[in-house]
C-alpha positions in Angstrom: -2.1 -27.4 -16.1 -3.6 -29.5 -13.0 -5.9 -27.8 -10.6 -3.9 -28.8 -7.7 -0.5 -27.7 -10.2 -3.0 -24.1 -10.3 -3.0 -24.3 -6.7 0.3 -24.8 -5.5 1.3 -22.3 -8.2 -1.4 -19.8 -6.7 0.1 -20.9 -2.9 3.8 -19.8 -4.0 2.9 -16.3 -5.8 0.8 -15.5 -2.6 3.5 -16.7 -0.2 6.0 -14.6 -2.6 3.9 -11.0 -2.6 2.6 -11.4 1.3 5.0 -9.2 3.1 5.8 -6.7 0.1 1.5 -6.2 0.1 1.3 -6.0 3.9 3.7 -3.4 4.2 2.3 -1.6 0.7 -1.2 -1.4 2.5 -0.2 -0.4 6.1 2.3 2.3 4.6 -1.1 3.4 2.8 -3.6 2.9 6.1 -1.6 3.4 8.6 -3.4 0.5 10.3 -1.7 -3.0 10.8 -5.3 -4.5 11.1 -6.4 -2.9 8.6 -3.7 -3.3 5.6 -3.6 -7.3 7.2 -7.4 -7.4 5.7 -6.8 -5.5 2.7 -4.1 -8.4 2.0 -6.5 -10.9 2.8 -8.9 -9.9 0.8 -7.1 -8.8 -2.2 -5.4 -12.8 -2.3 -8.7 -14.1 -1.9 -10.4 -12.1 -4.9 -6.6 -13.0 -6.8 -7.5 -17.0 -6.1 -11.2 -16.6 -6.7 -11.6 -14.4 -9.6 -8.2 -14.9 -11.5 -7.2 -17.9 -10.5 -7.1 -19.7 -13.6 -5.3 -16.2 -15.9 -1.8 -17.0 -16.5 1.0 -16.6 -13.9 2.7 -13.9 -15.6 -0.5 -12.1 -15.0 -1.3 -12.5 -11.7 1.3 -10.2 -10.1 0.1 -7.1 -11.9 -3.8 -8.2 -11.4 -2.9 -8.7 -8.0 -1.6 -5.5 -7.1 -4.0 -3.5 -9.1 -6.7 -5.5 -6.9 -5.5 -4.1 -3.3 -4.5 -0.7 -4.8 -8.5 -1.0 -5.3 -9.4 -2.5 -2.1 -7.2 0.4 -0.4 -8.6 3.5 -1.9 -12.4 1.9 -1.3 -10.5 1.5 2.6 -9.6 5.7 2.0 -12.9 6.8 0.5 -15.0 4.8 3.2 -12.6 6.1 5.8 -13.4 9.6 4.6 -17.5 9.5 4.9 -17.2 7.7 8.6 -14.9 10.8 9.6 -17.0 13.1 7.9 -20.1 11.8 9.6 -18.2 11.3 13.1 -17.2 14.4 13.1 -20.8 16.4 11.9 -22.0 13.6 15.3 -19.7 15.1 17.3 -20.5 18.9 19.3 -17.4 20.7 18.8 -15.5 19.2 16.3 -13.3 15.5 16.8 -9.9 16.4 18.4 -7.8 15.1 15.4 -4.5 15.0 17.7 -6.3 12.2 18.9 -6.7 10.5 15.8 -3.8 10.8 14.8 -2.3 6.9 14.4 1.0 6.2 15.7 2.6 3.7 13.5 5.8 3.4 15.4 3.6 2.1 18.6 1.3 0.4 16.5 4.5 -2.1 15.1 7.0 -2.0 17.6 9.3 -3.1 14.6 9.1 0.1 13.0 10.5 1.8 16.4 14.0 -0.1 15.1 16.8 2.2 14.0 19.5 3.4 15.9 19.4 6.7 14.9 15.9 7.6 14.4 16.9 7.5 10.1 14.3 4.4 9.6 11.8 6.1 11.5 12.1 9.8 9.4 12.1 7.6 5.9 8.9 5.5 7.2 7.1 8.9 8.3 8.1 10.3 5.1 6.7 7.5 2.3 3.6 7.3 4.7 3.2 11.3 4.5 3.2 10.9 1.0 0.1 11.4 -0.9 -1.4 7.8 -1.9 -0.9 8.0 -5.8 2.6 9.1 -5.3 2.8 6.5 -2.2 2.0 3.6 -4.0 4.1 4.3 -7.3 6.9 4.6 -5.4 6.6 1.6 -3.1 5.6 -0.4 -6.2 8.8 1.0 -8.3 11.1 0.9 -5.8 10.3 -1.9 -3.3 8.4 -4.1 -5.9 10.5 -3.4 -8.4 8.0 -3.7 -10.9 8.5 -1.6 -14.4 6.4 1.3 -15.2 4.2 -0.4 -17.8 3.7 -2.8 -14.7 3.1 -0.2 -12.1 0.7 1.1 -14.5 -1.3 -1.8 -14.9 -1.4 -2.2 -11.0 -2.4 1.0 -10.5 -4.9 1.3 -12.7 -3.9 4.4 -14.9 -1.4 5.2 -17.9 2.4 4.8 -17.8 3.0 8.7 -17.9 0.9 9.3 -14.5 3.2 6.7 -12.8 6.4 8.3 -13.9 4.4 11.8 -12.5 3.9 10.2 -9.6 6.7 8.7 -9.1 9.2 11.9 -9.7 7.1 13.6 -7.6 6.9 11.2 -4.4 11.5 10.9 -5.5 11.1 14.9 -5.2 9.3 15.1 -1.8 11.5 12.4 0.3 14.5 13.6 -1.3 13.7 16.7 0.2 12.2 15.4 3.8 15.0 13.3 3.9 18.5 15.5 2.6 20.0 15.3 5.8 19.8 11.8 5.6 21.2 11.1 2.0 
């Protein structure tokens, strides 16, 4: 295959994953700036590093590399609190930390009555693991073995994961379903 065939290949699968990845990465920041980065940077290292893998390869590299580049985002996130909040006499009022998504995206705040916003609070209350195996089962569609692959761990932690995150928004949610 041609380099600019490579390319335009690489240009399409990006183009394809872009909005499914943003909204993967701000359901697990909570940050549209942030998970916008996370994107950016997990497409570059995709072009840059694995570029020249096969196709059928790139959408499970691809995900595994911003599952990656989000929980560095979560483990850094967690020393500058931790060292804000040592800084800081008193303690750091966390009701002021506390993100607002539905402000943040003004999209979000769509729903007539208020069901979007419970099932958004809901996958984002999740804990990550079970966050991302559901987002990647369910909105990605993407098998188990695949999910696996993304996520970096074996095919039995993502069905754990998975039933578990099904368990907790069935129950967040029942008056909804």
């Amino acid at each position: 295959m041609s380099e600019a065939s490579q390319a335009a290949q690489m240009n399409r699968f990006l183009a394809e994953v872009e909005t499914s990845a943003f909204q993967l990465a701000r359901y697990a920041v909570r940050d549209t700036d942030e998970a916008l980065d996370l994107v950016q940077d997990a497409m570059f290292t995709l072009a840059k590093k694995y570029g020249r893998k096969p196709v059928s390869e790139w959408r499970p590299l691809f995900f595994r590399i911003l599952q990656n580049r989000i929980r560095d985002w979560h483990r850094r996130s967690k020393v500058r609190r931790r060292l804000f909040s040592e800084s800081v006499s008193g303690g750091v009022d966390r009701i002021e930390q506390a993100v607002d998504v539905a402000a943040a995206d003004p999209m979000l705040a769509l729903g007539a009555d208020g069901a979007a916003d419970e099932v958004e609070e809901a996958v984002a209350g999740l804990p990550l693991r079970q966050q991302q195996a559901f987002l990647l089962r369910s909105i990605e569609g993407m098998s188990v073995a695949e999910t696996a692959k993304a996520m970096g761990c074996s095919q039995g932690s993502v069905k754990t994961h998975y039933s578990r995150a099904l368990g907790v928004l069935r129950e967040r949610l029942k008056e909804h379903v």
